[in-house]
C-alpha positions in Angstrom: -14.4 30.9 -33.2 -17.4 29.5 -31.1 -18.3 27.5 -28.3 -19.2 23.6 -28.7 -21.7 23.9 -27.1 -24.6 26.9 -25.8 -25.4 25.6 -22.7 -22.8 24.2 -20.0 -23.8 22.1 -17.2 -22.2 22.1 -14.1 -22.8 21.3 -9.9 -23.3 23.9 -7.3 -20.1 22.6 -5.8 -18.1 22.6 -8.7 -14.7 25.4 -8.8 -14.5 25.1 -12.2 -16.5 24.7 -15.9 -15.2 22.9 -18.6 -15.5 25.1 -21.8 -14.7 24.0 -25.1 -13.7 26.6 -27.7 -13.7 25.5 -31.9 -11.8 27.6 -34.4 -13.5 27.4 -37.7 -11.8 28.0 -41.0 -8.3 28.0 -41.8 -5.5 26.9 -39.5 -2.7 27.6 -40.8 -1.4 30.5 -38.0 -1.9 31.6 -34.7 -5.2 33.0 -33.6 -6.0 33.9 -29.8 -9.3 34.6 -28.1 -10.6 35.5 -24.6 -13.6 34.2 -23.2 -15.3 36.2 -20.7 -18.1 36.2 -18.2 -21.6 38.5 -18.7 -24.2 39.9 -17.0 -26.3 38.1 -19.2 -27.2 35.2 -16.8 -29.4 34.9 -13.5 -26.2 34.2 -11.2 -24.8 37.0 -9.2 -21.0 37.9 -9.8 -18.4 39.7 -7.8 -14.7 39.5 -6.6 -12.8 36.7 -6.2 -13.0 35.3 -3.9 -16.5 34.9 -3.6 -18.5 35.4 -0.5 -22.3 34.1 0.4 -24.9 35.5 -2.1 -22.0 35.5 -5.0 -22.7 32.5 -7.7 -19.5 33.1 -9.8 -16.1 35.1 -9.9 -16.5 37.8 -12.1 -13.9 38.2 -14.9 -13.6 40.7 -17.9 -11.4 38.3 -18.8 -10.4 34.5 -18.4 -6.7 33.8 -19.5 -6.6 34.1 -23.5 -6.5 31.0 -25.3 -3.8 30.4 -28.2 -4.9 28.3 -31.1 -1.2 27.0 -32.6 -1.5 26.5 -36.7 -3.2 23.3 -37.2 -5.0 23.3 -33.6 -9.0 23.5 -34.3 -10.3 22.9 -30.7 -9.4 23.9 -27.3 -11.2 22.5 -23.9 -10.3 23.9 -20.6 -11.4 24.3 -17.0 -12.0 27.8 -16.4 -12.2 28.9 -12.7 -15.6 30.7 -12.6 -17.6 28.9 -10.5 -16.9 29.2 -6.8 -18.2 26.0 -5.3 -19.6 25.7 -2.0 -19.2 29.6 -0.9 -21.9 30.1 -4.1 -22.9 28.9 -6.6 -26.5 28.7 -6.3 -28.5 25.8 -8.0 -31.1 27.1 -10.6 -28.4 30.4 -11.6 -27.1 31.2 -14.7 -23.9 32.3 -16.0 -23.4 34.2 -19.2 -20.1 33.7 -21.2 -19.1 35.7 -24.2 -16.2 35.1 -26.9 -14.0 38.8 -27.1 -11.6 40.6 -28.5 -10.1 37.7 -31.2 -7.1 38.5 -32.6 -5.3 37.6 -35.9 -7.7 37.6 -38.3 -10.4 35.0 -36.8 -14.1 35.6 -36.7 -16.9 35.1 -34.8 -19.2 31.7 -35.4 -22.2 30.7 -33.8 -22.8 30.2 -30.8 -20.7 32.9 -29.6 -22.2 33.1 -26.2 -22.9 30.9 -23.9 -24.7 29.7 -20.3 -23.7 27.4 -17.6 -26.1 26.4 -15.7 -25.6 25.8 -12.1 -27.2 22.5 -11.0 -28.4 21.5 -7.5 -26.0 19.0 -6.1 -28.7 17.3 -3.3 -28.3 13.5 -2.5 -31.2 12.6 0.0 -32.2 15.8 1.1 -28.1 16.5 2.1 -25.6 18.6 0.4 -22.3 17.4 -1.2 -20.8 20.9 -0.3 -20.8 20.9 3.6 -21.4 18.4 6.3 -24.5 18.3 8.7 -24.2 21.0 11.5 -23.1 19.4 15.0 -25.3 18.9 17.9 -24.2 21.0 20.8 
């Protein structure tokens, strides 16, 4: 098991990151793995849901993934990424592969970072309107 790729890309405003997860080897049964968040990155974590000054939910665990015999790659949207109520551009999130079960082992990368780009478009943000005169 491994990630496709080490480094994951994704907008300030964004409420999810698509993660893509490759089973190596055999595939002839069912193997499951969980991918989780770390403290490994720049962002700041906390509870769901997320208030200012938190960049991502933190979760031991993200729902388990379930390769089926034959399947060699699973891609997914995993809700870690808060959107406008964190999120800050220029953090990073860490994201480890855990606790794989049925015989599966670990390939490389096995950890991985999404970065959290700034989502400006001329000098406004995506993520909330202008405040209004009063």
């Amino acid at each position: 098991m491994r990630f496709s790729n080490a480094t994951h890309n994704v907008s300030e405003s964004s409420t999810s990151v698509r993660v893509t997860v490759i089973r190596g080897g055999s595939t002839g049964s069912t193997v499951t793995v969980n991918v989780k968040t770390t403290g490994t990155g720049t962002a700041e974590g906390g509870p769901s849901p997320c208030g200012p000054g938190i960049d991502f939910t933190t979760a031991a665990t993200l729902p388990a993934r379930t390769f089926s015999p034959g399947q060699d790659e699973q891609e997914r949207d995993d809700p870690v990424v808060p959107g406008h109520r964190g999120g800050r551009a220029g953090r990073a999130i860490g994201l480890a592969l855990d606790n794989i079960r049925q015989g599966a082992t670990l390939g490389t990368p096995n950890t991985a970072t999404i970065q959290i780009a700034e989502n400006d478009v001329a000098g406004g943000r995506h993520s909330s309107p202008p405040p209004r005169a009063a």
